[in-house]
N, C-alpha and C positions, 0 to 999 in steps of 0.2 A: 439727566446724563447718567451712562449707567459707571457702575464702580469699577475700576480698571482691575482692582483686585478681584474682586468676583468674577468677572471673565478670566482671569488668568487662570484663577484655581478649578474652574468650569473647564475649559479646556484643557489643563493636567488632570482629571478626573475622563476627561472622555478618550485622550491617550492613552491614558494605565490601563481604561477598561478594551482597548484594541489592540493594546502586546499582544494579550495572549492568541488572539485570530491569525497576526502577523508570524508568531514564533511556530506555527503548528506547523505552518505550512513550509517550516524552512527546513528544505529536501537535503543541503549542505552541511546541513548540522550535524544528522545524524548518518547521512548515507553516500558513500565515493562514489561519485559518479565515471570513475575513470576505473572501476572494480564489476564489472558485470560479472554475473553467475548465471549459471546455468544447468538444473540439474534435475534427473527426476526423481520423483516421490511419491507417495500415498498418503493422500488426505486423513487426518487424524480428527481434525474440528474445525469449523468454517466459523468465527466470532464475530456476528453482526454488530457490532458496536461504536460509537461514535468517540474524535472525528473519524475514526479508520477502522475498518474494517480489519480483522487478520487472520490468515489460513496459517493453520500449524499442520506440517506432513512431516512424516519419517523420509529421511534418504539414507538409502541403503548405499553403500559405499562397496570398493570391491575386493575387500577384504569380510563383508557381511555386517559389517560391523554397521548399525541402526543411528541416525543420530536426527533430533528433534530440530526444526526449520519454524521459525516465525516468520510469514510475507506480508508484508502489511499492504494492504490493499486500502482504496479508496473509499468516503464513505460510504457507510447503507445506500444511500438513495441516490448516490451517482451511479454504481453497478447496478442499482436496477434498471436508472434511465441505460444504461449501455448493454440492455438486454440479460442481467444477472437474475436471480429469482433464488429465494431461501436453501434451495431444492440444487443449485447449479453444482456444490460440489459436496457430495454425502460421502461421509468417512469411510473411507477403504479406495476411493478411487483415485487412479493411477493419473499423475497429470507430469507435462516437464513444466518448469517455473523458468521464467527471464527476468532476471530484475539487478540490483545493484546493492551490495553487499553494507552492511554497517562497515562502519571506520571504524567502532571499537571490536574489529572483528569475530564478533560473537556471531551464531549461527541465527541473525537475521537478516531478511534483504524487505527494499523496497522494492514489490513487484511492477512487472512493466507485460508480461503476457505470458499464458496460461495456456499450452496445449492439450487435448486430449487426447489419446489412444484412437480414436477417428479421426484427428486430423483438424479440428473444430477447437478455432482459438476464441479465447476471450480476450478483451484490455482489461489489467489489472486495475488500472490508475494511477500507475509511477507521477509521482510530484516531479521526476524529471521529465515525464514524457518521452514517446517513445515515438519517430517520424515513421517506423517502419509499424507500427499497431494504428490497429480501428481506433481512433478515438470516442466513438459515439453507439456503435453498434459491435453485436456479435461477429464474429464472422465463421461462413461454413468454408 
């Protein structure tokens, strides 16, 4: 028969170890979903990094005045699958950003779509999702 405490403590060991997958993904924590932004920028650095990718651009406001944007984007390897590539956005290009704003309103949002200057959008990979974005692919 096995020891009932041993499974207990086996299963609060395999809980603890799945917080943190759980809390990553919680889109509500950190970003208002009833706050969309929407602005353009130039790309300053594109940060492959896990779980989330993040694009820093300047936006230029219309007083001239320059101010720094963190988008957090989807992992590395979902933007690839949805047609992204290392190469997609190199520093100095001009993109408009769609996404939803942190609640401690600091100048980051969680992206949801990426236009460029052609016309040619990307999905960022908003943890809220976006009905109106490709989910899967680029699009022209």
């Amino acid at each position: 028969m096995r020891n009932p405490l041993a499974v207990v403590v086996a299963a609060i060991v395999v809980l603890g170890a799945a917080a943190p997958l759980w809390a990553h993904h919680a889109f509500a924590a950190e970003f208002d979903g009833d706050k969309k932004v929407k602005f353009t920028g130039t790309v300053t650095k594109m940060e492959w990094i896990n779980p989330h990718a993040w694009i820093h651009i300047d936006v230029k406001g219309a007083d001239g005045k320059v101010t720094p944007w963190m988008i957090e984007a989807a992992a590395p390897n979902a933007l690839l699958r949805r047609g992204w590539t290392k190469h997609s956005l190199p520093a100095g290009t001009e993109i408009v950003v769609e996404g939803y704003q942190a609640k401690d309103g600091t100048n980051r949002a969680n992206g949801s779509l990426i236009t460029f200057t052609d016309g040619k959008k990307l999905f960022v990979g908003s943890s809220k999702g976006d009905p109106g974005a490709a989910p899967d692919a680029a699009e022209k």
